[in-house]
N, C-alpha and C positions, 0 to 999 in steps of 0.2 A: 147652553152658552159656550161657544168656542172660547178658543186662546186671545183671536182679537177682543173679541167683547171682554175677557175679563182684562185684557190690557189697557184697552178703555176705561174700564171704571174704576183700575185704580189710577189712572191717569185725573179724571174728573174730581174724583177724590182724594188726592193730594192735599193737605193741609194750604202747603204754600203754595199752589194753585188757585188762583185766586179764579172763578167762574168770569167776570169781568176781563180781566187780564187775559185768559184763554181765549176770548172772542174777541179783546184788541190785535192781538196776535195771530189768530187765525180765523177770524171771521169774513165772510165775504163782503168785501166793499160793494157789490151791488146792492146789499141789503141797507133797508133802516136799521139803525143802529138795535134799535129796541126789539126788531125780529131776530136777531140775532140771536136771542136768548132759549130758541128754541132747540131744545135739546138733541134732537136727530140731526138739524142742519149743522148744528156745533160738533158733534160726535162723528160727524159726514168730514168736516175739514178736518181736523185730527187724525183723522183715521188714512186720511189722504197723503198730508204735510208730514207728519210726524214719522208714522207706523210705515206704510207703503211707501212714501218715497224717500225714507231714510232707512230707519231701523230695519226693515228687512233687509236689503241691502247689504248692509252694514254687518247682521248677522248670513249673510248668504260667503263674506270673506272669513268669518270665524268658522264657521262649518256649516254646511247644508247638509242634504238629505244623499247616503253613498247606493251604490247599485254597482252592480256588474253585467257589460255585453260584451259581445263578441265580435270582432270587427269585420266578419265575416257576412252579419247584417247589417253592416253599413256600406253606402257608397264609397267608393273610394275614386276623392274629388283630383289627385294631383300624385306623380308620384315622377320619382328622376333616380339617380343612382345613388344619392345621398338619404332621400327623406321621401316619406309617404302622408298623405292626409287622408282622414275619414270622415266624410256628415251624416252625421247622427238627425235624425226626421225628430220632432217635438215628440209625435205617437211613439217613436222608441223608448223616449226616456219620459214616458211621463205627464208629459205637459210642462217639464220644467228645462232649464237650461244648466250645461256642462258650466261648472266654475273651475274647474281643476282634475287633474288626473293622479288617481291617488296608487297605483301601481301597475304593473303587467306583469298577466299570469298564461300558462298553457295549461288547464285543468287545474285538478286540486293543489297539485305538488309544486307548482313553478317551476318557470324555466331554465336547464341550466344553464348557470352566470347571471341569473334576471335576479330581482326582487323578489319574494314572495309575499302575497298581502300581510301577513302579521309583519314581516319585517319593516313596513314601513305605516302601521298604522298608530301609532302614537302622534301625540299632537304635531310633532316637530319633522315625523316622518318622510312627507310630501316631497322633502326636498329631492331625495333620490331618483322617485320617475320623475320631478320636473327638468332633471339636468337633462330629459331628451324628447321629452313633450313639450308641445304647448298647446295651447286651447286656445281657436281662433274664433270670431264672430261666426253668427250664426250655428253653433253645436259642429266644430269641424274641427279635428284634433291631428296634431301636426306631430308625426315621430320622426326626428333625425336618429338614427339608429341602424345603419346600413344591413347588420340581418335580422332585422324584424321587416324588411322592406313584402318580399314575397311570402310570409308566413302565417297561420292565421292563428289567432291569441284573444284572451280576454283582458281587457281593460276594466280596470275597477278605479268610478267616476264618484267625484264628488258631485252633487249637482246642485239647484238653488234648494232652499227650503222649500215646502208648501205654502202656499200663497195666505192661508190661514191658518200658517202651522199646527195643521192636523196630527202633525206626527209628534209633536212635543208634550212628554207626559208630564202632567199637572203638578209634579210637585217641582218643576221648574218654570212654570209661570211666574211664579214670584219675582224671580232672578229676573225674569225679560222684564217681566212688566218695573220693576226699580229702573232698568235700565233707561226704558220708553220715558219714564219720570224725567232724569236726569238731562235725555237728551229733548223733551218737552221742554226743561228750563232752559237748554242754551239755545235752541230756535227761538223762545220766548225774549230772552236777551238779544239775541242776537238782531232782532223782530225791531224791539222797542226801544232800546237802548240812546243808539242815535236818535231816534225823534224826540225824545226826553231830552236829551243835552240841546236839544234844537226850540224848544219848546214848543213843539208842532202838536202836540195831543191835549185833550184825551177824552173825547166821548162822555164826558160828565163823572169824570172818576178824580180823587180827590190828588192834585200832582205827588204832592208830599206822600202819601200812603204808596203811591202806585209807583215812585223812582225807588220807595226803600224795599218794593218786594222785585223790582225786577234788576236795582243793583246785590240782592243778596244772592242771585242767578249766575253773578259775576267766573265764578269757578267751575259751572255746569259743563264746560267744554271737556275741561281737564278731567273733571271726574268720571265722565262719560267714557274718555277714553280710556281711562286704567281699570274702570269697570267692566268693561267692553274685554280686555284683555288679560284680566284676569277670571271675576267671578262668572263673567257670560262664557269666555273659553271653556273654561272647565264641565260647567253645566252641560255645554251643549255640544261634548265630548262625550259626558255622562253618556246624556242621551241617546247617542249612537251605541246602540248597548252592540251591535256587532264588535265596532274598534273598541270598545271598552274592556270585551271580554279579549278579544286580542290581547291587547294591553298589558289586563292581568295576567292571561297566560305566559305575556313572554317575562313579565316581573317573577314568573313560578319557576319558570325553564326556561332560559334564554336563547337555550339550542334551538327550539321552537321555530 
């Protein structure tokens, strides 16, 4: 069982999830109501709506999966007297996409005057090589930096996570999967809400039962967020046990 599948069944298994409500919310309107209740097709839109096209996402801006290349195997799309761009091929990085550029190096030691990666790997780090990168569509990364223009140097890339976050060790599941909960009840709200005040529903579910569990959803937005920004940051900080051990090194020796 992957990380999706086990974020799924505590998804499913949610107390205040109600199996009903789950499939008013995210079931497919081409179905009869009553096929709906089959488990693959319900755990099929979830995995959709929910997971992929939010929560990954969502954690791909808190942190993804970090790497190091060299810009020397990249294309180099644009360049003028001020600023250089480089495209990065899917096959370089993975099969994933650049989210952010997490510093520039020349070898082990760093550049003189650059950043060096520990100096900028802490949560809050980023800010320093973003003051002269940026990350354009399509994996193409944009240095205004007039002498790193003809130079050639490593770049050390955030990228998205794994599409099944294969890289996320299991005792941080927990943490995603509370998360996937939280923002499962504000889609849910966000979902039913209106039709409730409308009285446009509900597939044979009893009104009164089904307005008191998807107004107690009311706050899922909010919590999602502070959750997202705090206990999911941290975790998935953790779990970058490179920037972690950084981290700790420079909390040991700061000269570092």
């Amino acid at each position: 069982m992957n990380a999706i599948d086990h974020i799924l069944r505590h998804i499913l298994r949610d107390p205040m999830l109600d199996r009903q409500v789950l499939d008013l919310a995210f079931g497919d309107d081409n179905q009869e109501f009553f096929s709906k209740f089959n488990a693959t097709s319900l755990e099929s839109q979830i995995e959709s709506k929910v997971i992929r096209a939010q929560l990954l996402k969502d954690l791909d801006l808190v942190r993804g999966t970090r790497t190091t290349v060299r810009v020397s195997t990249a294309k180099k799309v644009y360049r003028d007297t001020e600023s250089v761009a480089y495209h990065f091929t899917k096959e370089a990085l993975g099969g994933l996409d650049i989210v952010s550029v997490y510093s520039l190096f020349n070898g082990l030691t760093g550049m003189p005057g650059e950043y060096s990666p520990s100096a900028v790997s802490s949560p809050g780090g980023m800010r320093k090589a973003n003051s002269y990168t940026r990350v354009l569509p399509g994996n193409v990364v944009l240095i205004t930096k007039k002498d790193l223009i003809d130079r050639d140097f490593h770049l050390e890339l955030m990228l998205s996570n794994d599409p099944n976050l294969a890289h996320i060790e299991p005792a941080y599941i927990p943490v995603l999967s509370k998360a996937a909960i939280l923002l499962t009840k504000m889609l849910v709200f966000n979902e039913l809400s209106l039709e409730l005040n409308e009285g446009g529903l509900m597939g044979g579910m009893e009104l009164g039962k089904l307005s008191s569990i998807v107004d107690s959803f009311e706050s899922a937005a909010e919590d999602y967020e502070l959750y997202l920004d705090e206990d999911v940051h941290v975790s998935m900080f953790m779990n970058d046990t490179d920037s972690y051990a950084d981290h700790i090194s420079m909390q040991l020796d700061p000269t570092i």
